[in-house]
C-alpha positions in Angstrom: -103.7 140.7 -309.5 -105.9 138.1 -311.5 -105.6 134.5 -312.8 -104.0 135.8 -316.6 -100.9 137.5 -314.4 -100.4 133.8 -312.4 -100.5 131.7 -315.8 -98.2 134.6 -317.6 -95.8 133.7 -314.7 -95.4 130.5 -315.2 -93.5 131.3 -318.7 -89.9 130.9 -317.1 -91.3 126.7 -316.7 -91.2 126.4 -320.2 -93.7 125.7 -323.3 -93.0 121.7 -322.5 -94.8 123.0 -318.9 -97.6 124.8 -320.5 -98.6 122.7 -322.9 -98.7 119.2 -321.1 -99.0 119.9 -317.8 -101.1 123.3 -317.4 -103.5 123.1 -320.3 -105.0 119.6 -319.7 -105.5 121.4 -315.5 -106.7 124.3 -316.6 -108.9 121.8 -318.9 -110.1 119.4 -315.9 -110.4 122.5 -313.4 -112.7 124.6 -315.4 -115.3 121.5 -316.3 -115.5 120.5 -312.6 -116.4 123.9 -311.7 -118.6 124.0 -314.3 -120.5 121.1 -312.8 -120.4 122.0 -309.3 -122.0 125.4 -310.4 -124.5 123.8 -313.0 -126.1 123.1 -309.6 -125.4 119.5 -309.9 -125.9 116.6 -308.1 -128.3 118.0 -305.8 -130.4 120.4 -308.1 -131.2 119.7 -311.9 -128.4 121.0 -313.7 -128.6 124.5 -316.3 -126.7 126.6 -318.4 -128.1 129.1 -316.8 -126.9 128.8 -313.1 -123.0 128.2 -314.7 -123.1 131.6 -316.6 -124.7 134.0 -313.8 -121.9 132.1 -311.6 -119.5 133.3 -313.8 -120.8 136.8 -314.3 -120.2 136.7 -309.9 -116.2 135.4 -310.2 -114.5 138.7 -309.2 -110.4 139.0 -309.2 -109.4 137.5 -306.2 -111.5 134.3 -307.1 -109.6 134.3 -310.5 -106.5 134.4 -308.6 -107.1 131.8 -306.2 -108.3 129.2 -308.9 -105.2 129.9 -311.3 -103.0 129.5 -308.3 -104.5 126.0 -307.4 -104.3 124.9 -311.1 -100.7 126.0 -311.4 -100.0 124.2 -308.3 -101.6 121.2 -309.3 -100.2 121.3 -312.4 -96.4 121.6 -310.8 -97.2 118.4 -308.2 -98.5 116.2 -311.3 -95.9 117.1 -313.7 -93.1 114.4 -312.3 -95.6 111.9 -312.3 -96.7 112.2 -316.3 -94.0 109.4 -316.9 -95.5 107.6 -314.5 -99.2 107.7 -316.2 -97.3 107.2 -320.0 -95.8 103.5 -318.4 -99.1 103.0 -317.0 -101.0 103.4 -320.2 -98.4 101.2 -321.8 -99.1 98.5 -319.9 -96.4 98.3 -317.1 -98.3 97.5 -314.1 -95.6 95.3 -312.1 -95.0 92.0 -311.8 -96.9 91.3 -308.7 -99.3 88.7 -309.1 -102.5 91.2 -309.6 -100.5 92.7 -311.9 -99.7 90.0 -314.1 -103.4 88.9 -313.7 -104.8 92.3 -315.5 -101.9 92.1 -318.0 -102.8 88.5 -319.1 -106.0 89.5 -321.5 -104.7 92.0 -323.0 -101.3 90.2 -323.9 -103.8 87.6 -325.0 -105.1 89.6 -327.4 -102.6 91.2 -328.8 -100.4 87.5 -329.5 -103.2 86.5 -331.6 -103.5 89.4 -333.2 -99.9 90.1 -333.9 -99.9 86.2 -335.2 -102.6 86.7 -337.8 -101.1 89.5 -339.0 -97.3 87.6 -339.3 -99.9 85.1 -341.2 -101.6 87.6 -343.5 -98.1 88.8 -344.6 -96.2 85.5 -344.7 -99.6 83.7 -346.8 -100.3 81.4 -344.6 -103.3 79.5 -343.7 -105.3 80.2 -346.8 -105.1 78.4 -350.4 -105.3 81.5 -352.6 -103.0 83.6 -352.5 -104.3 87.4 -350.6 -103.8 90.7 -352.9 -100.2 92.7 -352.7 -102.1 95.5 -350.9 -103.2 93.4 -347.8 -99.9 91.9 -347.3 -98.5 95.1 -347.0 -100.8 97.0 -344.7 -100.3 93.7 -342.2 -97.0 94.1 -342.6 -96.8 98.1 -341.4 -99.4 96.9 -338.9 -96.8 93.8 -337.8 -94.3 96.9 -337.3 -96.3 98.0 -334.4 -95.6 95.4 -332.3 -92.8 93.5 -330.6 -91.2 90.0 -330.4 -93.7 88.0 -329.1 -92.3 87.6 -325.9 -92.0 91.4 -325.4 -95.4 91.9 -325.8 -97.4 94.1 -323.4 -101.3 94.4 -322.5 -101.5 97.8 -324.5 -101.3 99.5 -328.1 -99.7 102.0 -326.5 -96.8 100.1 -325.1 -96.3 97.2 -327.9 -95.6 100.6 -330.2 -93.8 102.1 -328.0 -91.2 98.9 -327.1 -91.2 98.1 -330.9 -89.9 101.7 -331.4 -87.5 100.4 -328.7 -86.4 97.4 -330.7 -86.2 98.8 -333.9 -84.2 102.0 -332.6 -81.6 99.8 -330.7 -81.6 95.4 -331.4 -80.6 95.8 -334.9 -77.4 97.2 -333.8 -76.9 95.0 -330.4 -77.8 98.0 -328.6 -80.6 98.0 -325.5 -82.3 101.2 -326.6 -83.8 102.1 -323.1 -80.3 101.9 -321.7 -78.1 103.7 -324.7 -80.9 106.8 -325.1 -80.2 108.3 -322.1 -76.5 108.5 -323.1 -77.2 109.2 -326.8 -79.8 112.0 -326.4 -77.6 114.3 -325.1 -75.4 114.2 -328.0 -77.9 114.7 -330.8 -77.6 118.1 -332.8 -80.3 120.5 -332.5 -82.5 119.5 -335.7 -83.0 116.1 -334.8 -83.5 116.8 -330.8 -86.2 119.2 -332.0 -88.0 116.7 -333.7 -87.4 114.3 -331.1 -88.6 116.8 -328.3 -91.7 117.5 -330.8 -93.0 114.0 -330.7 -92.7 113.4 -327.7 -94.6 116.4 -326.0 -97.5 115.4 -328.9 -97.2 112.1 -326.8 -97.6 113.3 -323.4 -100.3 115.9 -323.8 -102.5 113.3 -325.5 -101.7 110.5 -322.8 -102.4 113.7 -320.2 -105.5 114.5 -321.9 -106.8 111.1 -322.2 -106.0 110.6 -318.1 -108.3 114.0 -317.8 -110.7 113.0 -320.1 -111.3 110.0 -317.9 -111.2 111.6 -315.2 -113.9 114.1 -316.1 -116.1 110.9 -317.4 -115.9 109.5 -313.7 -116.6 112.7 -312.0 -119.6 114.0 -314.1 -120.8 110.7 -314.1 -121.4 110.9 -310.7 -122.8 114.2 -311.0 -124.8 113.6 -313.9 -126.3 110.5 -312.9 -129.8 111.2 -312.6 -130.3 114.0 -314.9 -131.5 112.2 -317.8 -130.1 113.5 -321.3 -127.3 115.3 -319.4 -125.0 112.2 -319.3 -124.2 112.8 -322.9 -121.5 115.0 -321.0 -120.1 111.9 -319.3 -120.4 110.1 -322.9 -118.5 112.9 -324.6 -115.9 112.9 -322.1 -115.9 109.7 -323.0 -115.2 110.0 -326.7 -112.6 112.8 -326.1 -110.7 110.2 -324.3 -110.9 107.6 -326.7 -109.4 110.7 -329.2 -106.4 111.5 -327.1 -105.6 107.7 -326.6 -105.5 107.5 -330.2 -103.7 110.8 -330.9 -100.9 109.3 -328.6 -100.9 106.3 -330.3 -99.9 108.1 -333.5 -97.6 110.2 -331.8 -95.9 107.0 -330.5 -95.4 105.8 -333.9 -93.7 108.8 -334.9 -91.7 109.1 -331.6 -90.3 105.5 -331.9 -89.3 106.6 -336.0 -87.7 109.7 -334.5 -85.4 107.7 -332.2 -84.8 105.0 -334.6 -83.5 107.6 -337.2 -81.5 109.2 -334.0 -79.7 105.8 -333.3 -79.3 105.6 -337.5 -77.6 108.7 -337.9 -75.8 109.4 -334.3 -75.2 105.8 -332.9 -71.1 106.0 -333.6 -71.3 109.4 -332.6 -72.0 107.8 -329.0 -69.1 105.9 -329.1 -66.9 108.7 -330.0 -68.0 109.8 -326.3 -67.2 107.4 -324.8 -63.8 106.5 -326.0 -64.6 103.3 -327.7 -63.4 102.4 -331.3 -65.3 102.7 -334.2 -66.4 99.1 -335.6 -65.4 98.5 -339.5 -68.9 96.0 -340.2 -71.9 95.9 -338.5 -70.9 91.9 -337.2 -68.1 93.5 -334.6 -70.7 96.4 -334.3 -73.4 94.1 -333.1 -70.5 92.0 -331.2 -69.0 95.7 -329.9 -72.4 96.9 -328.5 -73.7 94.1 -326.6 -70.7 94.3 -325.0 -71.3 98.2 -323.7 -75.2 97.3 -323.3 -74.1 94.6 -320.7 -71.9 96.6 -319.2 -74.7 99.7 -319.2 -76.7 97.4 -317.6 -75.0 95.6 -314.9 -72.0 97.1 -313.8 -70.9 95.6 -311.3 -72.1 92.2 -312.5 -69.9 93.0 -315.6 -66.5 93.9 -313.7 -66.8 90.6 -311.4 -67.4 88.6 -314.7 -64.2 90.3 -316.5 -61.8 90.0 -313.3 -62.8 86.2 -314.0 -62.5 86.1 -318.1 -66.2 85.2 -318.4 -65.9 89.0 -319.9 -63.7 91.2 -322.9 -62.3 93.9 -321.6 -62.5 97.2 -323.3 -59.9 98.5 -325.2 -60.4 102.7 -325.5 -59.5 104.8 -328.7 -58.7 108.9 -327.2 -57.8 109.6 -330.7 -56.3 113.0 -330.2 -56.8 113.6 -326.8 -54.3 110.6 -326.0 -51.9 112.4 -328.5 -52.3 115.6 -326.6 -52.0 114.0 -323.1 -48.6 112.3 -324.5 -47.0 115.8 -325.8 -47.8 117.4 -322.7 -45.7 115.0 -320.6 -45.3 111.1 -319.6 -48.7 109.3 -318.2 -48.0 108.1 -315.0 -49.3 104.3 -313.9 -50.3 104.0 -310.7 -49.6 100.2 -308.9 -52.4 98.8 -306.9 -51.5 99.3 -303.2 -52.7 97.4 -300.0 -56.1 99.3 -300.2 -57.2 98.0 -303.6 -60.1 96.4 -304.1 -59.7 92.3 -305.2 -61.7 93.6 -308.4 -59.8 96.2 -309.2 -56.2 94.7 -308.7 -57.4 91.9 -310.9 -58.0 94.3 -313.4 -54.8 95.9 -313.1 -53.0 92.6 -313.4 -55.4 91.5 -316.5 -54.2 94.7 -318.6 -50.7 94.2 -317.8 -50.6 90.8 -319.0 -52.0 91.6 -321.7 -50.2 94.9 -322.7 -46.8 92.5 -321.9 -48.0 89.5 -323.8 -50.2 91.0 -326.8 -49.7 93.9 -329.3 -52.1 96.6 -329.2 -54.9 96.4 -331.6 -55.2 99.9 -333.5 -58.5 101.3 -332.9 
């Protein structure tokens, strides 16, 4: 038994498993035990020492260590969305929280407002080449509303992806994608899946890459040229951050193009009739993004009109119900909830009072 047998097991996790959670372990495991057996901190660190300890490593050590990475590995894995919302910025809303997130929001308002000033000409008497305007503009793309900004590149990209994918079409993106995504065909889920892993192995490796700057700082410290290690750790990170930025961009385009193409195809799932212009769509899904939202909130606002009710379109499925033999109603009883008999009541009134709308 040796350490290639324990990583060739782990092939029934997936390559999603492999790539961003196992490589950047394996990745952070072998450089710390490459310091401790450089002989660092207590003894001036060598080449040297880390090869002939090496050359030593028999099967059962090989073993163990690729059984602690996988392990480690499987604990941190459920946390990796987790360590994506903390590189984009959401660190709560308790007042230390909102006290680290001021700067960077800071920074990013003035910058977003220069840029909506480059592209829009103003500020300046003469009048700034085609070329500029339009690289501020793609920039401008990579942020937010103003008042959605967040203390991060990553997470202004990543919310504008939100707002482009969804807002346009009175859809709350991080509510509908959950919903959505299991409805997309197998092209556009691959390229979907595809960005997204590119997005998590380089937040992943920029979190080890830290990581490894922190811990060979400390055991580098006093060993002269050797914390160029530390400084190159350093770089790496700055690498993967900006390879997840990237990967970000092309994530949010991938679930914009997703909520293009398959939006309706959502609302064929759930029963709801198509819109004929995109003034009931917008209308039609704020509406269901409410609803997604707050439930409950929703129901107690339609049993007292301050809300539409829905009006469902089965298509065939109603037409196969009806063949197959009369729907029975049932009456609220004794038991029913005061919501739910107000609902009742609401749709009778209405079925009595008003002719059905053809979905």
């Amino acid at each position: 038994m040796n350490g290639g047998s324990v990583v060739t097991a782990t092939n029934d996790l997936g390559v999603r498993f492999r790539l961003v959670s196992l490589l950047p372990a394996t990745v952070l495991a072998l450089f710390v035990v490459g310091l401790v057996w450089s002989g660092a901190p207590d003894h001036s660190p060598s080449f040297e020492q880390i090869a002939a300890h090496a050359k030593q490593v028999k099967g059962w050590t090989g073993f163990l260590l690729a059984i602690a990475v996988v392990t480690a590995a499987v604990i941190v894995e459920p946390l990796q969305l987790a360590l994506v919302r903390g590189l984009e910025g959401y660190w709560g809303e308790s007042r230390l929280g909102r006290l680290l997130a001021a700067p960077g929001k800071l920074i990013h308002r003035i910058w977003r407002d220069h840029l909506d000033a480059v592209q829009q000409q103003r500020g300046q008497g003469r009048q700034r080449p085609l070329a500029v305007r339009e690289a501020a503009a793609r920039r401008l793309q990579q942020y937010p509303p103003a008042e959605a900004l967040l203390p991060t590149k990553l997470g202004n990209i990543m919310r504008a992806g939100e707002y482009r994918a969804g807002s346009r079409y009175g859809l709350d993106a991080f509510t509908a994608w959950p919903r959505l995504y299991p409805l997309l065909p197998g092209q556009v889920t691959a390229v979907v899946n595809d960005q997204r892993d590119q997005l998590d192995l380089g937040a992943r490796f920029c979190a080890v890459f830290l990581l490894a700057t922190v811990i060979s700082g400390f055991f580098l410290a006093g060993f002269g040229w050797w914390l160029a290690v530390p400084a190159g750790t350093l770089i790496l990170a700055w690498l993967s951050y900006r390879g997840a930025l990237a990967a970000a961009t092309a994530y949010g385009q991938a679930v914009a193009a997703a909520f293009d193409l398959h939006r309706f195809d959502l609302l064929t799932a759930l029963h709801l009739p198509l819109p004929a212009d995109l003034t009931s769509e917008l209308a039609a899904n704020q509406q269901l993004s409410r609803f997604l939202q707050q439930p409950t909130e929703y129901l107690f606002a339609l049993d007292h009109g301050l809300e539409e009710d829905f009006t469902y379109d089965h298509g065939k499925d109603l037409a196969d119900a009806q063949t197959d033999g009369p729907v029975r109603s049932t009456a609220p009883n004794s038991q029913t909830g005061p919501v739910r008999a107000g609902l009742l009541a609401r749709i009778r009134t209405r079925l009595s009072g008003h002719p059905q709308v053809p979905g």
